[in-house]
N, C-alpha and C positions, 0 to 999 in steps of 0.2 A: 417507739415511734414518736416522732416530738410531729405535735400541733404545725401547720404551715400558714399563718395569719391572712384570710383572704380580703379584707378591707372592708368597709360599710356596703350592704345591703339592700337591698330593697324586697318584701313581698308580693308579689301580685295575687290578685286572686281573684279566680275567673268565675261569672256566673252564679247567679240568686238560685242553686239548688237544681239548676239542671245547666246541661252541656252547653257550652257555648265555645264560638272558636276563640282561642287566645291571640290577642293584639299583639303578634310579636311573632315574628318568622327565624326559628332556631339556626337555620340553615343558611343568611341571606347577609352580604358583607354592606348592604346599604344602611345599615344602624350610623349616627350623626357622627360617632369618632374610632370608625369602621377604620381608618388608615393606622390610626396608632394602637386600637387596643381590638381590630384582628373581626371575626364575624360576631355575629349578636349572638351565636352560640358560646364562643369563650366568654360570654359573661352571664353567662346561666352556672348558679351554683347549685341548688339543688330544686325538687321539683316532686310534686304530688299528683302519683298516678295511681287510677284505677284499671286495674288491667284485665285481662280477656277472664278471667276469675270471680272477678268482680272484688278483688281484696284490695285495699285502701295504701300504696306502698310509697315509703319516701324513699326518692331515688337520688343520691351524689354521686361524686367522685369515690365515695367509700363506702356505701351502701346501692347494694344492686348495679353496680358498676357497668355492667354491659349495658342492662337498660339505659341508662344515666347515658353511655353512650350515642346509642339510637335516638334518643330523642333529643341531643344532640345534633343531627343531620344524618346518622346512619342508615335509613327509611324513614319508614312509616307502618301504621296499626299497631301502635303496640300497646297504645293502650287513650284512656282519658283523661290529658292532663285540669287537674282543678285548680294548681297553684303553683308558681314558679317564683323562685327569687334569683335577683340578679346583680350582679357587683354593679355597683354605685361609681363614678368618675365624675372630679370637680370641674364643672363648666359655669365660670360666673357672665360668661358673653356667648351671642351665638349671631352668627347673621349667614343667612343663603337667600338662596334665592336661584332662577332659570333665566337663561339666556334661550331666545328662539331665534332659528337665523331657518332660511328657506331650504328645503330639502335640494334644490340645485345646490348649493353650495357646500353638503356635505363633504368631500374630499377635501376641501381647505376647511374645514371645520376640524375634521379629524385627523389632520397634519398640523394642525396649531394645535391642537389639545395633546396631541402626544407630545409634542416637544415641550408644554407650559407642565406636564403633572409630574416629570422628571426634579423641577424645579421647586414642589410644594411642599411645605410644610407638613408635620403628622398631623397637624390639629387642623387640615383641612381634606374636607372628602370629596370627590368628585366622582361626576357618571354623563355618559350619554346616555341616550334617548333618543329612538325613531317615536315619532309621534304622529297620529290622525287625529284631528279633531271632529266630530261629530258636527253636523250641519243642524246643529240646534238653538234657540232663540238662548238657552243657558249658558250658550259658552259666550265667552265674549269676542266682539264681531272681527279684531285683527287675526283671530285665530280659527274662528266658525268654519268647517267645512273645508280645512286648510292641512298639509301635511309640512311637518318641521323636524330639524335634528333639533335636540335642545342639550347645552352643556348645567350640565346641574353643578351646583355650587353649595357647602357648607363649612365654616372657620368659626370654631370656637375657643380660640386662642388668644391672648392679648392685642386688642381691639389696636394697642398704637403697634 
């Protein structure tokens, strides 16, 4: 079986000795270069579970492979993950940012975003958004108490 080289790394590692949730949603294609390199699951290489056992397992693509699966986005409970690594991808630029435009105008919002994402780059990721904002002194006042479509925006590609 020859080695298949998965690139630079990262480990995480979750929680000072007890459970805590992990910053990172295995399941969810809003990760910053989600269009080119796929859901924030494809880039979990392996991961340290304690499972309904209470035994300590490291789970890949090559060890415990089902599990490795599942926590993956295949459910849930299967166990407590303590530490996850994740392939690494070079981003020396990034800029995004929200556009809000008034929930009447949705239907033109969402007939110009389908035709523009047609047209994008990998190294840019886009999302809508229905949004309410909370009628609180913390939001700020163009928004306070206010419902919006908002086009999300992220491009971490060659700035020129």
């Amino acid at each position: 079986m020859a080695a298949i080289p998965l690139g630079p790394t990262v480990k995480l590692r979750v929680g000072n000795g007890r459970p805590e949730p992990v910053p990172f949603l295995p399941g969810t294609v809003t990760e910053l270069c989600g269009r080119k390199y796929g859901f924030n699951a494809d880039s979990v290489r392996e991961a340290d579970v304690v499972n309904a056992d209470s035994e300590l397992l490291r789970v890949s693509a090559y060890e415990h492979p089902d599990l490795f699966w599942g926590l993956k986005g295949g459910g849930g409970n299967f166990g407590i993950v303590t530490s996850m690594e994740f392939a690494l991808y070079p981003l020396t630029s990034v800029f995004g940012g929200n556009f809000f435009y008034p929930l009447e105008r949705s239907a033109e919002v969402l007939d110009l975003y389908n035709r523009w994402i047609d047209a994008l780059p990998d190294e840019m990721t886009t999302a809508v958004a229905f949004m309410n904002f909370p009628p609180l002194p913390a939001v700020p006042e163009p928004l306070r108490g206010k419902s919006f479509i908002s086009v999300r925006g992220c491009y971490w590609g060659d700035p020129q």
